[in-house]
C-alpha positions in Angstrom: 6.7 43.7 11.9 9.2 45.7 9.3 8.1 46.9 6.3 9.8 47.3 3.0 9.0 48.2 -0.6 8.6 45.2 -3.0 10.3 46.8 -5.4 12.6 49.8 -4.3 15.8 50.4 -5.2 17.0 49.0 -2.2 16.1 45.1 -1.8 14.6 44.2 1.7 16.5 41.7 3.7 15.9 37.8 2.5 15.8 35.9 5.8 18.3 33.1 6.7 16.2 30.5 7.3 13.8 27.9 6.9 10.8 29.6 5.4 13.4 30.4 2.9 14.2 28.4 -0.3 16.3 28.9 -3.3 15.0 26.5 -6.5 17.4 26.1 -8.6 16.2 24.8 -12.0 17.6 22.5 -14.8 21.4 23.1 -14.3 22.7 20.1 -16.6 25.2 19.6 -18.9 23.0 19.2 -22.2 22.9 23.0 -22.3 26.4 23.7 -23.5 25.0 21.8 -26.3 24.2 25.4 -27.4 23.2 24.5 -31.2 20.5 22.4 -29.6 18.7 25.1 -28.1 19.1 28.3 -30.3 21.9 30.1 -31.5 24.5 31.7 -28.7 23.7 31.9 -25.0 22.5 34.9 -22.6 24.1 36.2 -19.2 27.9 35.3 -19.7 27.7 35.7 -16.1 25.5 33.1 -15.2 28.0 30.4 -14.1 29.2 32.1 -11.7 26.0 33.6 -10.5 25.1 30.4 -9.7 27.9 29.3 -8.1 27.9 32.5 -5.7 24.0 32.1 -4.7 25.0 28.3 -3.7 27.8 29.5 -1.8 25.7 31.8 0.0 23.0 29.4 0.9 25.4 26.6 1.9 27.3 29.0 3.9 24.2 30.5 6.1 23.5 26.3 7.1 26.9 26.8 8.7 26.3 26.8 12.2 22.6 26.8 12.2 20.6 24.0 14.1 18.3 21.3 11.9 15.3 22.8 11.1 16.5 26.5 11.3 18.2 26.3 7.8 17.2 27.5 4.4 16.6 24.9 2.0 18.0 24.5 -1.8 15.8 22.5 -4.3 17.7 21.3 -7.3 15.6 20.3 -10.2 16.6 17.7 -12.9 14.8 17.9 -16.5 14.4 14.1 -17.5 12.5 14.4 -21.2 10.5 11.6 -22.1 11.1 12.3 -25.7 14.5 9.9 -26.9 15.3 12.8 -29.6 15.5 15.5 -26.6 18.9 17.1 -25.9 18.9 16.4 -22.4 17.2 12.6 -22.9 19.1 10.2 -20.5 20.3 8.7 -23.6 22.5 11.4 -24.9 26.0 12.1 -25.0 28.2 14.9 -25.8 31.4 16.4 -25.1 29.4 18.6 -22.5 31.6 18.3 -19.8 33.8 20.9 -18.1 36.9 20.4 -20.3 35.4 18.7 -23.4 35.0 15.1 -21.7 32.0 12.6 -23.0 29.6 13.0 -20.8 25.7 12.6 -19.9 23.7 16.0 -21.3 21.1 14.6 -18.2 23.6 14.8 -15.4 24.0 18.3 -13.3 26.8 20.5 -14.3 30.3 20.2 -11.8 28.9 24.2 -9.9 25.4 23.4 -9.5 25.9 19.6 -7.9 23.6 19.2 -5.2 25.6 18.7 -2.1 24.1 15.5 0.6 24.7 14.3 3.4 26.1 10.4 3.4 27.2 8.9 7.3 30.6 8.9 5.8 30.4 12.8 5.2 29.1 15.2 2.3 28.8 14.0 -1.1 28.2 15.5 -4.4 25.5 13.8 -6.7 26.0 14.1 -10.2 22.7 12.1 -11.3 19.7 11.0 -9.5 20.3 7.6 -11.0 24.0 6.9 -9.7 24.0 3.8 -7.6 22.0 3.6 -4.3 23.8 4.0 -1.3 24.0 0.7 0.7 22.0 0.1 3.2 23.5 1.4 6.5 25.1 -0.9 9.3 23.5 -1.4 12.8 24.5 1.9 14.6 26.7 2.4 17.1 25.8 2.9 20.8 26.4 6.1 21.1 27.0 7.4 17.1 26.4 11.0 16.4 23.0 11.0 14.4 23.7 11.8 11.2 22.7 15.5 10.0 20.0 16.2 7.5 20.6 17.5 4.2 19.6 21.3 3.0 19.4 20.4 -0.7 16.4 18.6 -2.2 16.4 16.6 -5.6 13.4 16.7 -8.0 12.8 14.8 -11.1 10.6 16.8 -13.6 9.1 15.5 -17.1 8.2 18.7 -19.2 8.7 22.2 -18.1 6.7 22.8 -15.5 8.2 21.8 -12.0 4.5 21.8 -10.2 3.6 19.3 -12.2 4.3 15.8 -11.3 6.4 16.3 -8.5 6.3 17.0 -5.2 7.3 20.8 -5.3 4.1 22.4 -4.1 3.5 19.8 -1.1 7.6 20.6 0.0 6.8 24.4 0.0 4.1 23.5 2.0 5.4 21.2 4.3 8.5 23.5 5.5 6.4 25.9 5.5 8.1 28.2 2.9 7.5 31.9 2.6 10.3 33.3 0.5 11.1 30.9 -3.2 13.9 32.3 -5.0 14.3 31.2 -8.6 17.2 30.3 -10.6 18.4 28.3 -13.8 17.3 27.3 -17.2 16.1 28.0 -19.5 14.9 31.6 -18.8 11.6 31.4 -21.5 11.0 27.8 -20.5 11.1 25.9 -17.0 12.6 29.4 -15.6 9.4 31.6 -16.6 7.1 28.4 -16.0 7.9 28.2 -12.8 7.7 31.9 -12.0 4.2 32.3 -13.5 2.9 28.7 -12.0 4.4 29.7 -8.3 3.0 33.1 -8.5 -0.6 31.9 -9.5 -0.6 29.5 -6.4 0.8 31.8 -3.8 -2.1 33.9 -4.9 -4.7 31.9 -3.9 -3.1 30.6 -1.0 -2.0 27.4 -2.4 1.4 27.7 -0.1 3.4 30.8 1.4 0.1 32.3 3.4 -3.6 32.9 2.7 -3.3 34.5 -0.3 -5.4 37.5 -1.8 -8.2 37.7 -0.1 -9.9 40.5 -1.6 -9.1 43.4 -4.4 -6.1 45.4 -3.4 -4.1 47.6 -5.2 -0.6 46.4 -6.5 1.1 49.6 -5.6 0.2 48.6 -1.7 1.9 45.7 -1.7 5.1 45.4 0.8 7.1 42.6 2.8 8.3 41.5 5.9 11.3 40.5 4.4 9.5 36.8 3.9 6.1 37.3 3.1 3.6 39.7 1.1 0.9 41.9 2.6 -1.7 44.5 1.6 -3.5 46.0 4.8 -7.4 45.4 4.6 -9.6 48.2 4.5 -11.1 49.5 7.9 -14.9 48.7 6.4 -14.1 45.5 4.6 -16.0 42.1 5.2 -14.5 39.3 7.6 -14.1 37.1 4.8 -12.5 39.9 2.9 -9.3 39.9 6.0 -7.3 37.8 7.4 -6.9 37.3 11.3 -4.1 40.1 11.3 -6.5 41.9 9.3 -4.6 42.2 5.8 -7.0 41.7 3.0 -2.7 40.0 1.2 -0.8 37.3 2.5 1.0 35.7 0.4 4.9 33.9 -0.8 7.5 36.6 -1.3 8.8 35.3 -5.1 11.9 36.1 -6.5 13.5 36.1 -9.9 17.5 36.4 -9.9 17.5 37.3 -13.3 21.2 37.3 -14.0 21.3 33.7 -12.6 19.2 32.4 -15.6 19.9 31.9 -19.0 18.4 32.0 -22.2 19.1 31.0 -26.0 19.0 33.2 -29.1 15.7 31.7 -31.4 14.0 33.0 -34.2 16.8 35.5 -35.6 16.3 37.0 -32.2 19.9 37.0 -30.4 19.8 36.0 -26.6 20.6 38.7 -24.8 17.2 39.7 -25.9 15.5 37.2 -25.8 16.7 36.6 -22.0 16.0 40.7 -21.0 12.4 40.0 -22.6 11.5 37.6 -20.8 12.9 38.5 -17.6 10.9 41.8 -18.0 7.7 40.4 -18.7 8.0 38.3 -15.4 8.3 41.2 -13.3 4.1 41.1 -13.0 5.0 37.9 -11.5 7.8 38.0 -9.2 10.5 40.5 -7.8 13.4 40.6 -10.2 16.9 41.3 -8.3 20.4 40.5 -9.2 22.7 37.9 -7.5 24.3 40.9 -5.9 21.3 42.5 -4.3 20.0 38.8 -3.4 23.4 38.0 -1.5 23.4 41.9 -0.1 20.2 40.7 1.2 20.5 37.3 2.1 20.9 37.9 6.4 
């Protein structure tokens, strides 16, 4: 097993494949409604961030046999609240050029991309109309393949809650969650903090910490977290391969977030502040270093 530092200057490798997910969160229209969430945006960067890192990811499917893949999750903020800037309800000239649009729907770069029998389609909105029901198949058709993007539907801003995140990291058996979107100081950090907390105690991603460790001894495989037991500890305090850590490798791309100036605080600082603060949480890289990485 290779080892790396968790937080050197040089990132170890992310692994192409399907322990491997990037969660991309609340990329929707209503947010270039900036007066509605502060005053001036964060990252000037980020659009194309974004667009890179789903480049990358639908680019390492290519070639790569069901089940071997890396998996996108793209999460859509639906606010129960009718006065909410991204309520199903509201419209705006949000769209790429000024057009009337949906604040709800998913802006044109961060469209999840799905597999329909007539080829790939782009899906706007989780509520655009149902794809018939398919014809008897052929004798003989080619099956057709399985998408690499998930859609989620969350209410407030925590994606564990009330959807089926946590049991899908679990099911494909997910080691390495890379996080993405907006809004940094909302959904972004929630989902950092709430992921972090339930790697820790083996809720998905490995076993978790098993006993007290130091920090400073953590390192990866490249998809997971260890800490090496000690020689005298307990079997209860070890896992089977004898690490007292065993845990999700998270990671923050912070320039693929974005935040909103509040409280006479401008963005950019707001954004950096919160960012920092998440680094007890998760390992914060670039959309640079995560592509550099990305193998």
């Amino acid at each position: 097993m290779s080892r790396h530092s968790l937080n050197g200057d040089i990132m170890a490798p992310v692994p192409s494949m399907s322990t491997t997910a990037l969660l991309l969160i609340d990329n929707q229209l209503g947010f270039r409604d900036v007066a509605a969430w502060g005053t001036g945006v964060s990252n000037p960067d980020f659009e194309k961030n974004i667009t890179a890192l789903i480049a990358a990811f639908r680019d390492a499917c290519v070639g790569k046999p069901e089940g071997q893949r890396p998996v996108m999750i793209h999460i859509q903020y639906r606010p129960v609240w009718t006065d909410h800037p991204l309520h199903v309800s509201k419209l705006g000239p949000f769209g790429a050029n000024g057009e009337q649009v949906r604040a709800i729907d998913f802006l044109e770069f961060a469209a999840p991309r799905v597999m329909r029998p007539e080829g790939p389609k782009f899906i706007y909105s989780l509520d655009e109309t149902p794809t018939p029901a398919p014809a008897e198949p052929k004798k003989d058709a080619a099956p057709v393949p399985l998408s690499d993007e998930v859609i989620m539907t969350s209410h407030g801003h925590s994606v564990f809650i009330n959807t089926p995140l946590e049991s899908l990291l679990k099911k494909r058996g997910i080691k390495t969650l890379l996080i993405a979107g907006m809004a940094t100081d909302l959904a972004v950090s929630t989902a950092v903090r709430t992921a972090q907390n339930l790697a820790l105690t083996g809720k998905w991603g490995g076993r978790g910490n098993m006993a007290d460790a130091a920090a400073s001894a953590r390192w990866t495989d490249g998809a997971s977290v260890f800490v090496e037991a000690q020689e005298d500890a307990p079997e209860d305090e070890r896992g089977e391969d004898g690490f007292a850590v065993e845990m999700a490798r998270i990671i923050l791309i912070g320039d693929a977030t974005r935040a909103f100036g509040k409280g006479g605080v401008d963005a950019q600082t707001v954004h950096n502040v919160h960012v920092e603060s998440l680094r007890d949480f998760a390992e914060v890289r670039s959309t640079a270093e995560v592509i550099g990485a990305f193998h």
